[in-house]
N, C-alpha and C positions, 0 to 999 in steps of 0.2 A: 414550511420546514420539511427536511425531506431526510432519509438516512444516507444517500448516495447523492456522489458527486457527476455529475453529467457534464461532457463538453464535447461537442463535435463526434459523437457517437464514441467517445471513450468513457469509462466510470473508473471510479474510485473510493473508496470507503476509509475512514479513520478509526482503528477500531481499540478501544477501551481492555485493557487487559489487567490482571492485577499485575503490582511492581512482581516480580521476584527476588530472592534474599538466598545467601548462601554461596557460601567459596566452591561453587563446583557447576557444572555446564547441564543447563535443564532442557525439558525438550520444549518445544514449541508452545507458547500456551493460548489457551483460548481465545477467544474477545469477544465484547458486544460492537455493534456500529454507533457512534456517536452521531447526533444532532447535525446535518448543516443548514447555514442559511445562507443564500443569494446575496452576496454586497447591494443588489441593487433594489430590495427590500429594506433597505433603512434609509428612510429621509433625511436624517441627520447622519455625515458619516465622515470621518477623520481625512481632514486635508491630505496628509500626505501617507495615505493608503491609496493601493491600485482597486478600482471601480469599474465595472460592468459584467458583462457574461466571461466566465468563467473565473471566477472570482468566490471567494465564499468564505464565510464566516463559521469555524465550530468552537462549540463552547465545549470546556475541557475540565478537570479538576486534580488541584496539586496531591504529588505522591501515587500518580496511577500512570501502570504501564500505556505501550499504543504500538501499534503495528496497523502500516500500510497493506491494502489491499487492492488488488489490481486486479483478481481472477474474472473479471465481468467481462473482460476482453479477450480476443482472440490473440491467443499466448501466441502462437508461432507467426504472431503477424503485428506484434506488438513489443518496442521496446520502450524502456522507462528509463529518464533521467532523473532523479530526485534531488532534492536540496530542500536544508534543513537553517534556515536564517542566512543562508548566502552559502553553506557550507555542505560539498558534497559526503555523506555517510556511508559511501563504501571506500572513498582516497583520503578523505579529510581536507580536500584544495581547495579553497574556494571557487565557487561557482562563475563564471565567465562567459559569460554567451552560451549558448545552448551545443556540444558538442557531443557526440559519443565518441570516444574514447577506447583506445586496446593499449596495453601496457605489456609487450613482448621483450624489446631489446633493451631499453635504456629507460631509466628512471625521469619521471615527466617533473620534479622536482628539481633534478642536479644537471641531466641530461647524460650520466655515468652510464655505462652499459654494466646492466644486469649482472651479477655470479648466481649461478646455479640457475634456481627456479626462480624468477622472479628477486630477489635477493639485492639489496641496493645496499653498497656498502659506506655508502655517509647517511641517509634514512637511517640504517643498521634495524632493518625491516621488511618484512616479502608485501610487496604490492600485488593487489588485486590483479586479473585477469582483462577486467573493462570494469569503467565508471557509472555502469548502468544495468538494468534487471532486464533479463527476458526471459521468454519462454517458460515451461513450468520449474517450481512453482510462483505465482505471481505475485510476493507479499515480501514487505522488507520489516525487520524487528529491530535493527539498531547499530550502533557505529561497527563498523568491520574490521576483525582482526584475519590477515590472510594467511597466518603464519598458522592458525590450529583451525581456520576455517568457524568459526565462534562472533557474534557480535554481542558486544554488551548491548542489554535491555534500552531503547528510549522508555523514559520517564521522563513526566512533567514536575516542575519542581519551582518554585518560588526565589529559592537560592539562585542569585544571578552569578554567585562564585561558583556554582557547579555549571554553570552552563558549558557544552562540552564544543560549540559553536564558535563560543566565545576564545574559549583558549586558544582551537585551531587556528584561527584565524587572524585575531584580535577583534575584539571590543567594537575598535572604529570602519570596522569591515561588513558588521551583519549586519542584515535586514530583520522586518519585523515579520516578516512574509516567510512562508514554506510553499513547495513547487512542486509540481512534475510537468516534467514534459514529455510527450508522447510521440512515437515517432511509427511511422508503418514501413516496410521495406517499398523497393522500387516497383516491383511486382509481388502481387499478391501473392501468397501461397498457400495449398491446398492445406486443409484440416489436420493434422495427425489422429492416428490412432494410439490409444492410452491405456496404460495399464492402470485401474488405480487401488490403490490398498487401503480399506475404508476401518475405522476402528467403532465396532459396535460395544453398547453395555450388556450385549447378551452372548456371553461364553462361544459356543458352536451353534447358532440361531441361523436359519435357511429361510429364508424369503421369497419371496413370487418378486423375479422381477417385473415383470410387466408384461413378459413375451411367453409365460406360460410354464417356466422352466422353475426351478429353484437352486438358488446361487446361497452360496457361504458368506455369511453377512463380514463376516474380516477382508475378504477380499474378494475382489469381484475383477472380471475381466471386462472391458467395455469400452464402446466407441463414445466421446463426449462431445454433446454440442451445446455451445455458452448461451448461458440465459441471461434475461435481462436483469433476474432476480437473483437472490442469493439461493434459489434450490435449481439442480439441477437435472434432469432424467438422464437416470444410467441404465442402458441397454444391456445387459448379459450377451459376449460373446465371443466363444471359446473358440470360436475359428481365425479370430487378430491373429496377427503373426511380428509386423511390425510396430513396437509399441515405446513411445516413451515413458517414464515410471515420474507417477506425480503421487503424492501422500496428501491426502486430506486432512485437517488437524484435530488431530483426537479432542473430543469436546467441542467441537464447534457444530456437532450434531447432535442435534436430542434423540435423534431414534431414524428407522432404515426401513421403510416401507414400502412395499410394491416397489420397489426400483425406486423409489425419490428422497432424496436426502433434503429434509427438513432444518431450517438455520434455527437454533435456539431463540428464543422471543429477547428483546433487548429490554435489560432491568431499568429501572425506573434511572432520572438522573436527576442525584442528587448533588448538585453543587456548591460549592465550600463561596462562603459570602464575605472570606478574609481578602480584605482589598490587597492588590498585588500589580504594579504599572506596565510588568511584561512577563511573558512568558517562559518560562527556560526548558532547555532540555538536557538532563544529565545523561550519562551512562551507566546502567547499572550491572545485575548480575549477568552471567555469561549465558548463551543460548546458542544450542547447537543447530547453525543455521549456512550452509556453503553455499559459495556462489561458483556458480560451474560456468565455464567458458562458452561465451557466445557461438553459437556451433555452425553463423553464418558466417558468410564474408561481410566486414564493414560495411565494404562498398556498396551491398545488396542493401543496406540502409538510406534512406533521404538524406540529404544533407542536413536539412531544417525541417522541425518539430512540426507535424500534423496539427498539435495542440500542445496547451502548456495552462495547467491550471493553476490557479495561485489560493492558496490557505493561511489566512488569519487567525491563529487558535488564542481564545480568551478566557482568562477567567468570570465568574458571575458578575461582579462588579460592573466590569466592561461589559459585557452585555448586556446588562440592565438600564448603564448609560445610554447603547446606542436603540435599544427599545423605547427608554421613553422621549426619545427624536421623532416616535413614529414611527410604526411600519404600516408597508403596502404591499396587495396581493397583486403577484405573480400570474397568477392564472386563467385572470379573465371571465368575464361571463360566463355562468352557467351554461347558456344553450349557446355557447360562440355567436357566429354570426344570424340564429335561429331566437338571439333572444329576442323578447316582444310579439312574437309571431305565432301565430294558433300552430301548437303539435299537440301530437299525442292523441 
């Protein structure tokens, strides 16, 4: 069991948030990482579920928010296709082969050209920009509204009449399965430099970043380079000049030391043992959350997905079924290829 999703050198995380409540647009909220497991750690495993590497199982629990995360990867060299039971959550379309997508002239639903911004006048709705996440920041919160730039909250819920998959699409259209697929451009491109605006619990607190200096723990100026884990070393340095602007989420840090932003520890998980056949996902309150226009060219995109990983989110029940089928370790011998053989 592990907290992060791996495939072909991209990561992913699911991460556990409370719902939010209230007629009015919140900021971004926290989260822990939830649980995955490897599909190909249960010996017993549902016929007509997809099986092998890159494939994974997490257990989840009804009435609690979730937001994707992607920031493990190299944002200016990373785009993200998502789907949500067959159903894309920034257009609402169902999902169809693996595409990226720009929505400039004409509505991809009617084929109508656009009024104003975006603006479709049989929709009688503003469509998004593109069908997919890039660049900073790398985390998606919930169905997309383009018209106040807001998504309502994913929540997981039990209610299969609230499922918001369901409606868009119908019933006999969605999978059981959640996705991304991951795409790198044609050519690689160089790192950016970042501004980033970090929110501490301590007022006007100045810290040592690491290079000797002391830097204003609310904001800090700095070059970033992606780790494999969720902390990352931030450098102080006030000579950037080029910088894109990425917001770290308040609370998703316990505290700001020496230059290293610390992930909060993940709370215990406790899961609800009320039997449930599938999964759903509603919409809930609003969350002030924009998606900014792809600021490459398409074409500087692949055609087709570097990677594409598939998620199976269950309740306890379900995974207590496919536990006692047996599970098997992943990871092989202790000393790898060294075991049996005099070390040390």
């Amino acid at each position: 069991m592990s907290y992060t999703m791996e495939y072909k050198g991209f990561k992913a995380q699911i991460m556990e948030a409370n719902r939010l409540e209230g007629d009015y647009v919140h900021g971004l909220p926290p989260g822990d990482p939830l649980p995955v497991y490897q599909s190909e750690a249960f010996k017993k495993y549902p016929d007509n579920w997809m099986k092998g590497p890159g494939v994974f199982i997490v257990p989840v629990r009804p009435n609690k928010g979730l937001w994707f995360d992607w920031r493990g990867n190299l944002s200016n060299n990373t785009a993200i296709l998502p789907t949500i039971k067959g159903c894309n959550p920034i257009t609402g379309i169902q999902t169809s082969g693996f595409h990226l997508e720009r929505y400039e002239e004409k509505c991809p639903k009617h084929g109508v050209a656009f009024e104003g911004d975006r603006y479709c006048p049989k929709c009688e709705y503003k469509w998004p920009p593109q069908n997919y996440v890039c660049r900073d920041p790398m985390w998606w919160d919930g169905w997309f509204n383009a018209k106040d730039g807001t998504v309502r909250q994913f929540f997981f819920t039990e209610e299969e009449m609230r499922d918001i998959a369901s409606k868009l699409i119908g019933k006999e259209n969605t999978v059981p399965a959640f996705g991304f697929a991951f795409y790198r451009p044609k050519e690689m491109r160089s790192a950016p430099r970042m501004r980033y605006k970090t929110y501490s619990p301590y007022d006007d607190s100045e810290y040592l970043d690491g290079t000797g200096s002391y830097v204003n723990s609310k904001e800090m100026y700095v070059t970033y380079s992606n780790s494999s884990s969720t902390s990352g070393l931030l450098m102080a340095s006030d000579s950037c000049s080029s910088f894109s602007d990425v917001e770290i989420r308040p609370d998703s840090v316990s505290c700001q030391i020496g230059g290293i932003l610390r992930s909060k520890e993940s709370r215990d998980l406790t899961i609800s043992k009320k039997a449930v056949k599938e999964v759903s996902v509603g919409a809930g309150a609003k969350i002030d959350q924009n998606l900014d226009p792809d600021p490459y060219d398409l074409d500087s995109w692949k055609d087709t997905p570097d990677a594409s990983m598939t998620i199976y989110f269950v309740f306890q029940e379900k995974l207590e079924e496919l536990k006692a089928g047996g599970m098997k370790s992943l990871e092989g011998k202790e000393e790898g290829m060294l075991e049996g053989l005099p070390v040390g």
